[in-house]
N, C-alpha and C positions, 0 to 999 in steps of 0.2 A: 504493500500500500504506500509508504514511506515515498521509492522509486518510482509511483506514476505520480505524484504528491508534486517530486523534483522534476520530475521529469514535463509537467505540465507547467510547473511553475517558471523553468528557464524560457520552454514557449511565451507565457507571456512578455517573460522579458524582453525575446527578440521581437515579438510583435511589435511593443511600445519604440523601443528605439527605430524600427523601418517607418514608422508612423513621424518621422521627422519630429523626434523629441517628446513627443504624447502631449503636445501643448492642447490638441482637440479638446473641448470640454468632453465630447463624447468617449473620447478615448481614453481620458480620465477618468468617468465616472465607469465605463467597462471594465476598465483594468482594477479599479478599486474595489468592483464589486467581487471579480473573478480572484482577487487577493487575498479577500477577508472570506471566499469563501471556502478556499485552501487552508485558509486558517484555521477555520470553524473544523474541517475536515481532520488536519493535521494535530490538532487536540486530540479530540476526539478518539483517534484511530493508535497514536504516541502518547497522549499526555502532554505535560510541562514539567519536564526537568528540574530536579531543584538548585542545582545553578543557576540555571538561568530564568527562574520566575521572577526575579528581583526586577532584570531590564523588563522583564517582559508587564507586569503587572507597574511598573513604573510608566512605562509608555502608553499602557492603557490609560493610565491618569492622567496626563498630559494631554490624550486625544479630548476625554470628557471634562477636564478643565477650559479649554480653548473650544469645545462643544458648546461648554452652556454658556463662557462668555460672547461668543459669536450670537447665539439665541437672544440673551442682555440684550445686543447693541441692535437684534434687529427686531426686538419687541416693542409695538405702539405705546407710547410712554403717556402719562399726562403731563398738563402743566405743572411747572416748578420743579422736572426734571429737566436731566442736561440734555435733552435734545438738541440732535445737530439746527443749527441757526436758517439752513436751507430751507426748514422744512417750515419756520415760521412765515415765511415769505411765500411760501406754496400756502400756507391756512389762510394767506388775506385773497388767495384766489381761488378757494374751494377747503372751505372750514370743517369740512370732514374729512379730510387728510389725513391719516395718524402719523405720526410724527414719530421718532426713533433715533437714537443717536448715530445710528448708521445711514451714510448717502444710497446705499445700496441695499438694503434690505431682501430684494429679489434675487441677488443673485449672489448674496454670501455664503449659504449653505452649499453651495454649488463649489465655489473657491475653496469650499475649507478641503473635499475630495483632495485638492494638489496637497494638501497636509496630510491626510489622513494617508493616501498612497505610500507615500514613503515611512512612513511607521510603522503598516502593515505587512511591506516588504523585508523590512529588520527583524521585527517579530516574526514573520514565518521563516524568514533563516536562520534566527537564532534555534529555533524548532525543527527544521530540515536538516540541518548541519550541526546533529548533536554532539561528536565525538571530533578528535583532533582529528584523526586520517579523514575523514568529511568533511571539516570544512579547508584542508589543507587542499585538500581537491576544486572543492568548491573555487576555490583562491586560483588556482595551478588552473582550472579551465576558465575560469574570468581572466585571467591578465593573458591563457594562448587567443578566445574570442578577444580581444581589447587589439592583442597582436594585429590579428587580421583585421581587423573592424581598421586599423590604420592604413596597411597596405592597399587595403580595397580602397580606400580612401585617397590616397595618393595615386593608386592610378585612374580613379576616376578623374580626379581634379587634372592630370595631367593628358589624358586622353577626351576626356568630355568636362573641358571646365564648367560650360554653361550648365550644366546638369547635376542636380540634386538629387540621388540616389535614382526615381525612376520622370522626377518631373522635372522640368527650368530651372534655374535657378535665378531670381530676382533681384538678390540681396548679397552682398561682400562674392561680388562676382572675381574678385583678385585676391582671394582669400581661401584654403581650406576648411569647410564645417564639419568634415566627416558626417555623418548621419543625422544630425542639427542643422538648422535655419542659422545659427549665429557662432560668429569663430570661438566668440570668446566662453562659449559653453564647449564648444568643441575642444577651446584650448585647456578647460577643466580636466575634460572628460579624457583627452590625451594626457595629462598630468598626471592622474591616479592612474591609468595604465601605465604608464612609466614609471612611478613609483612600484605600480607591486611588479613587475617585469625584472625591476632592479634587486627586489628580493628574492624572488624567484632565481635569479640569477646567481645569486647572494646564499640561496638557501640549496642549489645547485651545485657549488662548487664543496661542500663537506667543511665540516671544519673551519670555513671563511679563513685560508692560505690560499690569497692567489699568485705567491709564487710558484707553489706546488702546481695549482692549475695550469700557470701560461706555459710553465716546464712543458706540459705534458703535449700543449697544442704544436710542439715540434716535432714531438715524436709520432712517426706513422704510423707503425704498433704498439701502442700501450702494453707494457708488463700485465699487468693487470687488466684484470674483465670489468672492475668495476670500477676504473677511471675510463674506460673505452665509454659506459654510458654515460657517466659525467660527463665526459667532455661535449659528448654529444647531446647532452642535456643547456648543457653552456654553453655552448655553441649558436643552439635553437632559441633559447632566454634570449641570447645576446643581439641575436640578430632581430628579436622582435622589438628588445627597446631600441635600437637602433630604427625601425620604421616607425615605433611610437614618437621619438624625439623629431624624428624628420618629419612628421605628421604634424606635431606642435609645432615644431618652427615655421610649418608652410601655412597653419592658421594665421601667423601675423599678430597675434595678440601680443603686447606688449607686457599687461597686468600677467598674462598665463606663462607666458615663455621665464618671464623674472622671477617671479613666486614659485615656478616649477625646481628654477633651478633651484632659490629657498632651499623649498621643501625636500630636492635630492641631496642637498649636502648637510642636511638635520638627518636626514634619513643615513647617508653614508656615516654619519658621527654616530649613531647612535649604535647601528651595527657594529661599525667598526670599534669602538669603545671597550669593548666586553665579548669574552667568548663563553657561551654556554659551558657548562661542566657536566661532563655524565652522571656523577656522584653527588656535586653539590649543587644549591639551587643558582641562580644567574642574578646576577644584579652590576651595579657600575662597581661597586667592592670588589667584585671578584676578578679584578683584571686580570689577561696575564700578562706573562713579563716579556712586556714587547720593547725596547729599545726607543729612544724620543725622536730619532730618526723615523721609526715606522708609524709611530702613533704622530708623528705630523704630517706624512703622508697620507695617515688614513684621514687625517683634518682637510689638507687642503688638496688632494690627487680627484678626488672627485669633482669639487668643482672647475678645476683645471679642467680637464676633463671636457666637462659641458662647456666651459666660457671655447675653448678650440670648435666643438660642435658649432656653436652659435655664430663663431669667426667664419666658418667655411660654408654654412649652409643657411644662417640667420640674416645675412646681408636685406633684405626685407625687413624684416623686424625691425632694424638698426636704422634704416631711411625711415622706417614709420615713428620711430619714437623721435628720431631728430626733428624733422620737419613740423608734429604736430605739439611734440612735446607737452606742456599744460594746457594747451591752446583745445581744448577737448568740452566738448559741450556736456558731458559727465559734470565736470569740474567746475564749468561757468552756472550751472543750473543747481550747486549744492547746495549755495545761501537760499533757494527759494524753497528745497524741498526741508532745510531745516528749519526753515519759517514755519509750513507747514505742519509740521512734528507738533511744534511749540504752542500752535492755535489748538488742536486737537491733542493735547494731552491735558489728562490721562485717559478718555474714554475712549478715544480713538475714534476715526471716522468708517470701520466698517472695512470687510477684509478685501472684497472687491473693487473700493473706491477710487483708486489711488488715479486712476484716467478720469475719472470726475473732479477730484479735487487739488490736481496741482497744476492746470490750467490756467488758475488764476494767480498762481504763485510763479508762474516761468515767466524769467526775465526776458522782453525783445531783443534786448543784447545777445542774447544766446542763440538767436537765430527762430525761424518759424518752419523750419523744415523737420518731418517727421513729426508723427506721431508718439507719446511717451504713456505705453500701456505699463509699464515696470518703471521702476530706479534703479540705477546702477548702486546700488548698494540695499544690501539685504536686511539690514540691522535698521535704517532709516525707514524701508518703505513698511516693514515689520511694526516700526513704532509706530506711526501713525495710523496706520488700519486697525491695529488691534490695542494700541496704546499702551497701558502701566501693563496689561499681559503678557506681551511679547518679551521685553527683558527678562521678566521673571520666568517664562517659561525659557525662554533661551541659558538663562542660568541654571536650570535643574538641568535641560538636555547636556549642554556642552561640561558642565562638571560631571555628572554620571560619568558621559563618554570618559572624557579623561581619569579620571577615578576608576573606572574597568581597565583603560591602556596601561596605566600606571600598577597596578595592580597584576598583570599580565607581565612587565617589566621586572617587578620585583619576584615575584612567584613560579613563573613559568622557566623552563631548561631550556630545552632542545626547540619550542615552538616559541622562546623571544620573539623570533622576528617577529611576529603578525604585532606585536605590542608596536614595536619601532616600526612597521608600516602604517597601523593603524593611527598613529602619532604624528609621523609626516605627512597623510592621507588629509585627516583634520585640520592640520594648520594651512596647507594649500586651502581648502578651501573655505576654510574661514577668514583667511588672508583675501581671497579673490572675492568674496564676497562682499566685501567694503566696494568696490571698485566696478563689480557689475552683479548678473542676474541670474547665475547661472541654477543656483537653488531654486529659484524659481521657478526652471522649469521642470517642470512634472519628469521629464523624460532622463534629464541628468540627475536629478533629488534619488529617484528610484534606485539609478547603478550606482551611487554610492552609500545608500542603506544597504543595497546589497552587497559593497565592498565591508562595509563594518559590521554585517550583522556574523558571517562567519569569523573577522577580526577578533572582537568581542565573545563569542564563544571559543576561540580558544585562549584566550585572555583567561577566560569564567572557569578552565580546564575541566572539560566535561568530560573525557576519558576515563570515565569510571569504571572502574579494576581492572584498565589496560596496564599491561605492563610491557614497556619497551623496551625491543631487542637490544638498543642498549647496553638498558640497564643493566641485563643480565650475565654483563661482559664485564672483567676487570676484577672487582676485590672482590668476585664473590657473594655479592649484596646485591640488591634490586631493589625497586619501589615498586609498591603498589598504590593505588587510589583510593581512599575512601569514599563512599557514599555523597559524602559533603567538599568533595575536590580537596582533601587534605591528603599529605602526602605521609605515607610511613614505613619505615625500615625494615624488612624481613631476611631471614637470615636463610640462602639459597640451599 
């Protein structure tokens, strides 16, 4: 049951990404429906683990917190409530109005779906991807699809640039989107594939020695059977972040390609930092004894690294950042949308409003081309729709997360990495999300609940009474798992 469960569930996911991002309301509200009904399913047929009921009954609350303040804002209020001001100016033209603090009332419930979607995707993979070898898979077929989802993407753009997967293409016609309308969601969504590509690669190579590795790409017979798969393993990694980076750089994002790199040399530090121990648990304490030669290498070789990528292949990027520099209608339009904020806190003006009500906040200065259905920044257009709520729920979401990775860091061995991806995962895009929209759309929110939900399960070390080949190698001693993801020592 489990296996048609996954096996339906990854379906949806490619449906939503060929659907140009799931920005459809329609395709929203099917995929939301088809998600939560995998849910109900995957209960049911599994249960809830008790690792992970914590995230999972946590998110529920979150959904029905932001549920019934959305209901608040779009329930008919009386006088000498904070109704929005719009709505008194509609009562001197038809006095039975009901009035509500939200501009939008009709079509909030509707918007909240883009929320509810991605919640419902993390909690069913927290649920689908119970154990470490699950969602270590889970992980290992997300970042080989991400691979391809690049390349396909590059030769589209090269062989059919006017064309978007199977329609025209209207918009950043000199730009890569990969399977999005907009580069700079594409240059996301290329970002955390390059990041987990890098782990992969990272988690590929044994032991994280890549002099041992490079050694071995010389040799045409490997001694060894099981450095012939590795390297062929690392080989296949290496060449897919290689078409993800070249994927991002041909988006042209500016905000994605600089925060990418960020995030890969947080991500190269954190790896590189610390080597898992068979026997003991992994933390930054337990380093080993690497020489200040290599541990500065492991510091600055990565981003070396990308800044050479970016020289040889980013030459675009570098014209679009010179030329337009601050001069960015993001950035001219900021004082207007923090005006707005300020008018409409704390009740917020309604989750769908934000095309209604910052129209009268955009300054002429900034130009009158284009429509502004989003803000480039998540955190801003967040506060003003849902107001004092949006922080506060942004505060329990992103401390949890962190508080699971961190956790994952300290306590986990052999599956670290996913902590240290799922750490430079998060700060990408909590970094990109000051500066554009990319959360916002339904279509990218989904693959990166889906990147953290198996993240965060093995973070939550759900492996209960596995015991790893490992362990069972060396002094004799092994772990096993209890119950409650504690670890404890048996004598073999």
């Amino acid at each position: 049951m489990t296996d048609i469960l996954r096996l339906a569930f990854w379906f949806s996911i490619v449906v939503s990404l060929l659907n140009y991002g799931a920005n459809d309301p329609i395709t929203v509200a099917i995929e939301t429906a088809f998600v939560y009904l995998l849910l109900v399913l995957a209960v049911i047929s599994a249960g809830i683990a008790g690792n992970v009921r914590t995230p999972v009954v946590l998110s529920l609350v979150v959904l029905l917190i932001l549920l019934a303040w959305i209901i608040f804002q779009t329930a008919p209020l009386p006088e000498g409530w904070p109704v929005h001001p719009a709505w008194l100016e509609v009562r001197k033209l038809n006095p039975d109005v009901h009035a509500s603090i939200s501009v939008t009332p009709g079509d909030d419930l509707g918007a909240y779906l883009k929320i509810a979607l991605p919640f419902g995707v993390f909690m069913l993979s927290l649920l689908l991807f119970r154990r470490d070898g699950e969602a270590e898979r889970a992980l290992r077929l997300y970042g080989v699809a991400g691979g391809v989802i690049a390349i396909l993407s590059i030769l589209q753009f090269v062989f059919a640039p006017r064309m978007l997967l199977f329609v025209e293409k209207t918009a950043y016609l000199d730009s890569l989107t990969g399977f999005f309308v907009n580069r700079n969601t594409a240059a996301t969504f290329f970002g955390i594939v390059s990041l987990l590509l890098l782990t992969l690669l990272w988690r590929s190579t044994k032991d994280v020695d890549f002099r041992r590795f490079l050694s071995t790409l010389a040799q045409p017979r490997p001694q060894a059977k099981g450095w012939s798969v590795e390297r062929r393993q690392g080989l296949f990694y290496a060449g897919l972040l290689a078409a993800s980076l070249l994927a991002l750089l041909m988006t042209k994002s500016r905000a994605g390609v600089g925060l990418t790199f960020v995030s890969l040399s947080l991500l190269g530090i954190l790896l590189g930092s610390t080597r898992y121990s068979r026997t003991q648990r992994a933390s930054f304490a337990s380093r080993p004894k690497v020489g200040i030669a290599r541990r500065l290498g492991l510091l600055v070789g990565l981003p070396l690294i990308f800044l050479v990528i970016l020289a040889v292949f980013g030459g675009n990027v570098m014209l679009r950042a010179e030329v337009r520099g601050a001069e960015d209608p993001r950035f001219c339009t900021l004082p207007g949308i923090v005006a707005s904020v300020k008018d409409h806190f704390p009740w917020g003006s309604g989750l769908a409003s934000f095309q209604e009500v910052f129209p009268a906040y955009r300054d002429p200065a900034c130009g009158v081309f284009a429509t502004w259905d989003k803000a480039h920044n998540v955190y801003l257009e967040g506060t003003l729709t849902l107001g004092i709520m949006f922080p506060l729920v942004a505060v329990i979401v992103m401390g949890s997360l962190v508080h699971i990775l961190v956790r994952g860091i300290r306590e986990r061995r052999e599956y670290r990495f996913a902590a240290c991806l799922g750490l430079a995962a998060l700060l990408l895009v909590a970094l990109h999300s000051a500066v554009d929209f990319s959360l916002q759309i339904p279509g990218f929110s989904l693959v990166f609940a889906l990147l953290m939900g198996p993240v965060a399960s093995i973070c939550l070390g759900r492996a209960t009474g596995a015991v790893s080949p490992s362990d069972q190698q060396g002094s004799g001693r092994y772990r096993i798992r209890s119950s409650h993801g504690h670890r404890k020592s048996e004598n073999a």
